[in-house]
HTML snippet that shows the backbone in 3Dmol.js (N, CA, C, O; Angstrom):
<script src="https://3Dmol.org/build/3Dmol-min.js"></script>
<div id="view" style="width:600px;height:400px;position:relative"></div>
<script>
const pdb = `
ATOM      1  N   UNK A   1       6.223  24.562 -49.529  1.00  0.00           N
ATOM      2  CA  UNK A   1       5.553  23.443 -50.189  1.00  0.00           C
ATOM      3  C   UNK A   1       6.524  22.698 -51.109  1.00  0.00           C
ATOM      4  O   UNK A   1       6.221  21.517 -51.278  1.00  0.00           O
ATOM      5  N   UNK A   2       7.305  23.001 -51.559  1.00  0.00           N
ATOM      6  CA  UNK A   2       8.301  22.941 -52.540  1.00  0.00           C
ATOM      7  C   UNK A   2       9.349  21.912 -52.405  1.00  0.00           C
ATOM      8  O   UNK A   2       9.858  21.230 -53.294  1.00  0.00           O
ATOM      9  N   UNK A   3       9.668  21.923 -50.658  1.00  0.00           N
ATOM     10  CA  UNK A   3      10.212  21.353 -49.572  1.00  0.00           C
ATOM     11  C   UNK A   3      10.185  20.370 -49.429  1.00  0.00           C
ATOM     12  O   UNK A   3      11.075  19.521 -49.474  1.00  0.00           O
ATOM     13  N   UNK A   4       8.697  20.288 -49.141  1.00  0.00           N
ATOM     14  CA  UNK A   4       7.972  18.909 -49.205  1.00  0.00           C
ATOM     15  C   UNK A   4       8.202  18.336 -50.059  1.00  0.00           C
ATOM     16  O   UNK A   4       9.054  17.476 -49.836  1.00  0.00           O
ATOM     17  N   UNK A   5       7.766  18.381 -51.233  1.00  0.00           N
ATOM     18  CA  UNK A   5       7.421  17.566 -52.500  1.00  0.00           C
ATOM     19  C   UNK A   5       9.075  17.222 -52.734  1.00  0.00           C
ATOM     20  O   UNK A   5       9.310  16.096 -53.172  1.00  0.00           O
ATOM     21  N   UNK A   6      10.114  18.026 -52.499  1.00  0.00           N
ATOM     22  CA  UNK A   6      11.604  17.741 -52.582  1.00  0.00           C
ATOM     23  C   UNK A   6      11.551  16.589 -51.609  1.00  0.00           C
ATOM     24  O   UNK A   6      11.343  15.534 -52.208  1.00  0.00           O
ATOM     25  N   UNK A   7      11.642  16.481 -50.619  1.00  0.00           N
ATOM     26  CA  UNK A   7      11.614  15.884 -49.632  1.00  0.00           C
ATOM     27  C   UNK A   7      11.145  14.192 -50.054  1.00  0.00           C
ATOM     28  O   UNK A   7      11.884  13.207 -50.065  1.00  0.00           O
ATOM     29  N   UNK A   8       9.919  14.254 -50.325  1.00  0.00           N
ATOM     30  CA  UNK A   8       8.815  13.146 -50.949  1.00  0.00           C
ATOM     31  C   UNK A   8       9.740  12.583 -51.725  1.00  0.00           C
ATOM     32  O   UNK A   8       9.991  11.414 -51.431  1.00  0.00           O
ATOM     33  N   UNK A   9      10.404  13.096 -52.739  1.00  0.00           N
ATOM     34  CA  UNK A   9      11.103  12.986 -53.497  1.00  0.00           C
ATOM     35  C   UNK A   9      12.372  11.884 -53.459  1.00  0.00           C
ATOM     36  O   UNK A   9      12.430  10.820 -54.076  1.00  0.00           O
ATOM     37  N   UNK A  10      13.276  12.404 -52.637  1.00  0.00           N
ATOM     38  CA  UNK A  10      13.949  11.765 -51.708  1.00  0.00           C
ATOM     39  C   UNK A  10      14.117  10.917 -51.615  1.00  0.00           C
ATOM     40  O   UNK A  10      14.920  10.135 -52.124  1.00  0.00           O
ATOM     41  N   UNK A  11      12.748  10.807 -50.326  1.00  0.00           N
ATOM     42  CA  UNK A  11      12.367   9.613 -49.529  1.00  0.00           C
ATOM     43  C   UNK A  11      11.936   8.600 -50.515  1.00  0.00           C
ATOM     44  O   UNK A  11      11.868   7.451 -50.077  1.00  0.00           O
ATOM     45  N   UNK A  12      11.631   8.789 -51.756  1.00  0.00           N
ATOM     46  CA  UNK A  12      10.846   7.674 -52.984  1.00  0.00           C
ATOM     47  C   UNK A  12      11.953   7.275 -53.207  1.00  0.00           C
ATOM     48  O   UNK A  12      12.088   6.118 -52.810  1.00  0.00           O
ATOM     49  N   UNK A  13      13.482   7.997 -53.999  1.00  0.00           N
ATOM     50  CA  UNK A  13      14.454   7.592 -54.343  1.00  0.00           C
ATOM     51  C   UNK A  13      15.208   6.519 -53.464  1.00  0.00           C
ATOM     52  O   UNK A  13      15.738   5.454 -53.781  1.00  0.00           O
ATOM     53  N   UNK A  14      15.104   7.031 -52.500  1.00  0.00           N
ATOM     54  CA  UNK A  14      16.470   5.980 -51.572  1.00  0.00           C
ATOM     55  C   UNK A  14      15.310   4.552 -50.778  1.00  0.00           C
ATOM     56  O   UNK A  14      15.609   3.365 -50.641  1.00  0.00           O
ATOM     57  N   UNK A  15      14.257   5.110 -50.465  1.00  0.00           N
ATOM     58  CA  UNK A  15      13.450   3.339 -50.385  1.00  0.00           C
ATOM     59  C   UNK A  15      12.957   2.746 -51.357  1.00  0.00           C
ATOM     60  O   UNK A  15      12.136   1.851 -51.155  1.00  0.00           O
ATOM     61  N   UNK A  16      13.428   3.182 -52.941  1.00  0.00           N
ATOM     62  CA  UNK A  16      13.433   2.617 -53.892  1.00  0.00           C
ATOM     63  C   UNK A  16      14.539   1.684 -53.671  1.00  0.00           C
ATOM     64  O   UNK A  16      14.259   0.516 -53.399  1.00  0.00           O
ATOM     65  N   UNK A  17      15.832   2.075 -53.758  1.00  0.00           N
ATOM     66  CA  UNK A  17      17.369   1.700 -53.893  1.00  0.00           C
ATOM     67  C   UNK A  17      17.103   0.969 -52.579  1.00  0.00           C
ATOM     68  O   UNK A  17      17.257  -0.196 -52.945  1.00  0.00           O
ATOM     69  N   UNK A  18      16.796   0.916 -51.264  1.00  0.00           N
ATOM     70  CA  UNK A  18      16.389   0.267 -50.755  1.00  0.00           C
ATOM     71  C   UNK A  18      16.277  -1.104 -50.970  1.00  0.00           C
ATOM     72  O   UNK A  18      16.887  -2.053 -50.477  1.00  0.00           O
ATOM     73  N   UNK A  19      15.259  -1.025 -51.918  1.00  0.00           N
ATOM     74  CA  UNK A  19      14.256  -2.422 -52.367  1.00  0.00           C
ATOM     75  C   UNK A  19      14.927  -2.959 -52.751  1.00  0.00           C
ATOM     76  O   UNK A  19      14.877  -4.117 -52.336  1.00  0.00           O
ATOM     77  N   UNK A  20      16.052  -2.676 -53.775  1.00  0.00           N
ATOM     78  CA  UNK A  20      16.762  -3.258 -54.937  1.00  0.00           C
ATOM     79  C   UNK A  20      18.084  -3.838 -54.129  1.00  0.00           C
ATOM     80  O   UNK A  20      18.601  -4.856 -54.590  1.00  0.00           O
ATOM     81  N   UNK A  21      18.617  -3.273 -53.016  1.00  0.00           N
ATOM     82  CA  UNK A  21      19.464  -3.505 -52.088  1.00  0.00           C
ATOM     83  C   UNK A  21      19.877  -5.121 -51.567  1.00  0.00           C
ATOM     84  O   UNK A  21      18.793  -5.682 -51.404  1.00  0.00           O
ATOM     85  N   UNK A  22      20.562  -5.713 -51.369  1.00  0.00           N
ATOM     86  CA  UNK A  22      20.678  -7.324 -50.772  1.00  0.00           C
ATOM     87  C   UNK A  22      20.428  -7.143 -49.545  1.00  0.00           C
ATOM     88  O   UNK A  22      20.604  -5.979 -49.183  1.00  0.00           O
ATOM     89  N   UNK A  23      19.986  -8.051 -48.546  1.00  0.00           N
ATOM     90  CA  UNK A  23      19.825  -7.761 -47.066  1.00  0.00           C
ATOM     91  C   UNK A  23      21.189  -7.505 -46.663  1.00  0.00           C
ATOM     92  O   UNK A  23      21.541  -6.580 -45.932  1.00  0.00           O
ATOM     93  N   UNK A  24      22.099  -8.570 -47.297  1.00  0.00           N
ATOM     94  CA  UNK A  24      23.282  -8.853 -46.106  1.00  0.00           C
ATOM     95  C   UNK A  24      24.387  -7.393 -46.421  1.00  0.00           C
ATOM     96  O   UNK A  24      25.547  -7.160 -46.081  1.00  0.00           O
ATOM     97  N   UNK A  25      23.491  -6.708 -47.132  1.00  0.00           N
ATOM     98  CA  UNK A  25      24.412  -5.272 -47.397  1.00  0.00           C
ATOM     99  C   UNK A  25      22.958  -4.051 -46.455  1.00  0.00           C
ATOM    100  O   UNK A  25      23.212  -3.199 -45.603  1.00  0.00           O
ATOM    101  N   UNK A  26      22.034  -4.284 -46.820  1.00  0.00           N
ATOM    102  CA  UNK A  26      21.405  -3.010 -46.341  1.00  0.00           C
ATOM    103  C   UNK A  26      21.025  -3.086 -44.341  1.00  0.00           C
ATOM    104  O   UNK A  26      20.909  -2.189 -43.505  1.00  0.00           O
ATOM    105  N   UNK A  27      20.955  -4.275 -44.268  1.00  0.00           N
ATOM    106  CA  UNK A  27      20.960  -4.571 -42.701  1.00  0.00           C
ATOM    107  C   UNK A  27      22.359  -3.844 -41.450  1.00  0.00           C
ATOM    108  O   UNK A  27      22.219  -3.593 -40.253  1.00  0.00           O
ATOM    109  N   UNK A  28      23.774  -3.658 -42.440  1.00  0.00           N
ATOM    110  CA  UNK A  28      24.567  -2.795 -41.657  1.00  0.00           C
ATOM    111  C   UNK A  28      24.636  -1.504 -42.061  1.00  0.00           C
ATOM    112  O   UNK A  28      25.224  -0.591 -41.481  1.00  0.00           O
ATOM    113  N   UNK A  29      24.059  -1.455 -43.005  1.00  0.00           N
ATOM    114  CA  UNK A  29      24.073   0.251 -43.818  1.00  0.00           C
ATOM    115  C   UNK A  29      22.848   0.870 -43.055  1.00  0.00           C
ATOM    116  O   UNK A  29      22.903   2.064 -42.760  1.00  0.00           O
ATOM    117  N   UNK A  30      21.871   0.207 -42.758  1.00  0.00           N
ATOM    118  CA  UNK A  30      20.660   0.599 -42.107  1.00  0.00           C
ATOM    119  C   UNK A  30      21.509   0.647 -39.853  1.00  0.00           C
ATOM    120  O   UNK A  30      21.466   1.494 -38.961  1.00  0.00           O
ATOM    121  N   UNK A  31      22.089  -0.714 -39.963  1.00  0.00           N
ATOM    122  CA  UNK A  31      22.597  -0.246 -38.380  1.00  0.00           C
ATOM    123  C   UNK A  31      23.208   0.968 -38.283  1.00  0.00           C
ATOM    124  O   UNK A  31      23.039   1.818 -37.409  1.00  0.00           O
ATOM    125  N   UNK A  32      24.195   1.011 -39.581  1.00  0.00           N
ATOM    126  CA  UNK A  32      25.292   2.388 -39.368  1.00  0.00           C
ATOM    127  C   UNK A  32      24.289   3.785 -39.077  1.00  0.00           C
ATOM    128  O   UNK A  32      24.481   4.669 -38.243  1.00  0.00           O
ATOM    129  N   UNK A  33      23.364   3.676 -39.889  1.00  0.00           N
ATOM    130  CA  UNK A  33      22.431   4.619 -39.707  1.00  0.00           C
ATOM    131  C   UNK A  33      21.930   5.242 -38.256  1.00  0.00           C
ATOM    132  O   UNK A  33      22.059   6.339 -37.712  1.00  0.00           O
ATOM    133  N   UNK A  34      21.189   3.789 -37.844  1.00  0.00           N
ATOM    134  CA  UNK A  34      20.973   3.783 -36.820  1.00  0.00           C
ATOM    135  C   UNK A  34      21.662   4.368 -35.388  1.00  0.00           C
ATOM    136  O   UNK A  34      21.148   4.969 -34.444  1.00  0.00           O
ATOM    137  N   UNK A  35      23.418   3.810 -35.708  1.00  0.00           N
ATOM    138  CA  UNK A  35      24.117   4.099 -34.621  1.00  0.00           C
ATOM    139  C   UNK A  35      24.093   5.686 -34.818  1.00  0.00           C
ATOM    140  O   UNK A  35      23.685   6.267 -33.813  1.00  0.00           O
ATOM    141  N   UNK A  36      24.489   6.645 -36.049  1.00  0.00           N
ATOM    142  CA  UNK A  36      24.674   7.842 -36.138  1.00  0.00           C
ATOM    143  C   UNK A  36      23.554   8.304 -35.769  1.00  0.00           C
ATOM    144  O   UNK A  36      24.021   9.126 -34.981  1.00  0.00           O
ATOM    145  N   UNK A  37      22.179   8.489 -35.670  1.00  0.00           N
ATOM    146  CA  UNK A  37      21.572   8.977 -35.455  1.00  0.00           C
ATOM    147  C   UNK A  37      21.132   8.949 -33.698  1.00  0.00           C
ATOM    148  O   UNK A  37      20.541   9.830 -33.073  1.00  0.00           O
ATOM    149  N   UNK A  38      21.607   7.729 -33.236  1.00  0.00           N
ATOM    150  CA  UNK A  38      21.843   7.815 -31.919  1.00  0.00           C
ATOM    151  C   UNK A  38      22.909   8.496 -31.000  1.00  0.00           C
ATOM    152  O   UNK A  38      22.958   8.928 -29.848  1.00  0.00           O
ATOM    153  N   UNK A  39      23.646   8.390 -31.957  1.00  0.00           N
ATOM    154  CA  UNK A  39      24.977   9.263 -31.269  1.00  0.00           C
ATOM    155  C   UNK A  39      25.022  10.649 -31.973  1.00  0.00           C
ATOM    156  O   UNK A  39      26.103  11.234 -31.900  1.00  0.00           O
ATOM    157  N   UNK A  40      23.977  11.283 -32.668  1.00  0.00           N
ATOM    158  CA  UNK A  40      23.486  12.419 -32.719  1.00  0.00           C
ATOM    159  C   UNK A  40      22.754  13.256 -31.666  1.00  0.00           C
ATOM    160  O   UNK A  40      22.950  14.315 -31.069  1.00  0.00           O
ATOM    161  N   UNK A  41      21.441  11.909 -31.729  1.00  0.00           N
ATOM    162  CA  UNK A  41      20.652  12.424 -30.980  1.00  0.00           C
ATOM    163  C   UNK A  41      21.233  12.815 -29.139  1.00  0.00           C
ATOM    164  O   UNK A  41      20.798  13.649 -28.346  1.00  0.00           O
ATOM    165  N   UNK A  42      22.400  11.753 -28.994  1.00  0.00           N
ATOM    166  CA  UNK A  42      22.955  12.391 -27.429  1.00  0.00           C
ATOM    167  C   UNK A  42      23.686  13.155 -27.464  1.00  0.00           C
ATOM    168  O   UNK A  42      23.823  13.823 -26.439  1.00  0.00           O
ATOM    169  N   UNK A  43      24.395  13.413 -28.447  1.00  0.00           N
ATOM    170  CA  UNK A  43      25.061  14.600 -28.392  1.00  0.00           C
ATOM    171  C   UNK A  43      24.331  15.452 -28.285  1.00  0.00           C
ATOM    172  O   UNK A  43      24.500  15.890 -27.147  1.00  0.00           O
ATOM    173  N   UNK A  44      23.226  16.260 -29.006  1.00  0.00           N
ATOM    174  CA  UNK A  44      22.130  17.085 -28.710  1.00  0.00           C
ATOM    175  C   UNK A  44      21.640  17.623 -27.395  1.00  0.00           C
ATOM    176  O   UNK A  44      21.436  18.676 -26.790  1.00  0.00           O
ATOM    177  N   UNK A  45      21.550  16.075 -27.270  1.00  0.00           N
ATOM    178  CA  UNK A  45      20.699  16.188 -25.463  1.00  0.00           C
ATOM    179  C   UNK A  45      21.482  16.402 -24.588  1.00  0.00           C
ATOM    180  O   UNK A  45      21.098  16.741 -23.469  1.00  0.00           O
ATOM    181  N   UNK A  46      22.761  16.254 -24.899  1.00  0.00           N
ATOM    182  CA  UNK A  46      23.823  16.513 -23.927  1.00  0.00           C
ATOM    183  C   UNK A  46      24.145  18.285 -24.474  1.00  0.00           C
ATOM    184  O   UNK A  46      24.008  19.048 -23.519  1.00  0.00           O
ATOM    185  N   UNK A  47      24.409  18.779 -25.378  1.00  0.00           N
ATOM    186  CA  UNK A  47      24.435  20.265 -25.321  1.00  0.00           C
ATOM    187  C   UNK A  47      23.353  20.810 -24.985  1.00  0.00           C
ATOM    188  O   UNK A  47      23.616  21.994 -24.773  1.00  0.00           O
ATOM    189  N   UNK A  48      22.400  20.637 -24.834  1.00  0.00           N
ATOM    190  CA  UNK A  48      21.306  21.409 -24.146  1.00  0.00           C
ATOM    191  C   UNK A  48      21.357  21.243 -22.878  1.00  0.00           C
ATOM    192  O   UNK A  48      20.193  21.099 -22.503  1.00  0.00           O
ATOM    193  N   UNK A  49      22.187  21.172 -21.854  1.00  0.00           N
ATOM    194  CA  UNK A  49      21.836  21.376 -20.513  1.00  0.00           C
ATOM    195  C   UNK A  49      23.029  21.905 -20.085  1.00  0.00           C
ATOM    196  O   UNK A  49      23.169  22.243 -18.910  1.00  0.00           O
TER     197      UNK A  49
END
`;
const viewer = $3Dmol.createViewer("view");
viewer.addModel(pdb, "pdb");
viewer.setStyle({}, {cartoon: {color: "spectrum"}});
viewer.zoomTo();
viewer.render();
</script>
């Protein structure tokens, strides 16, 4: 439970900083994101078989 509420936590902090963020800065910080988590997620799918 503890986890969670850490977690919650978190997630309040950084889509706070978010908000406060300029687009023309959080729009590639949000792609970079994006790309890593895609080229996570195939790496994954590619070690499992």
């Amino acid at each position: 439970m503890i986890f969670l509420v850490a977690a919650l936590l978190v997630l309040g902090i950084l889509v706070g900083a978010a908000a406060h963020t300029p687009l023309p800065v959080l729009l590639p910080a949000a792609g970079a994101v994006a790309l890593w988590l895609l080229a996570f997620s195939v790496r994954e799918h590619l070690r499992e078989r």
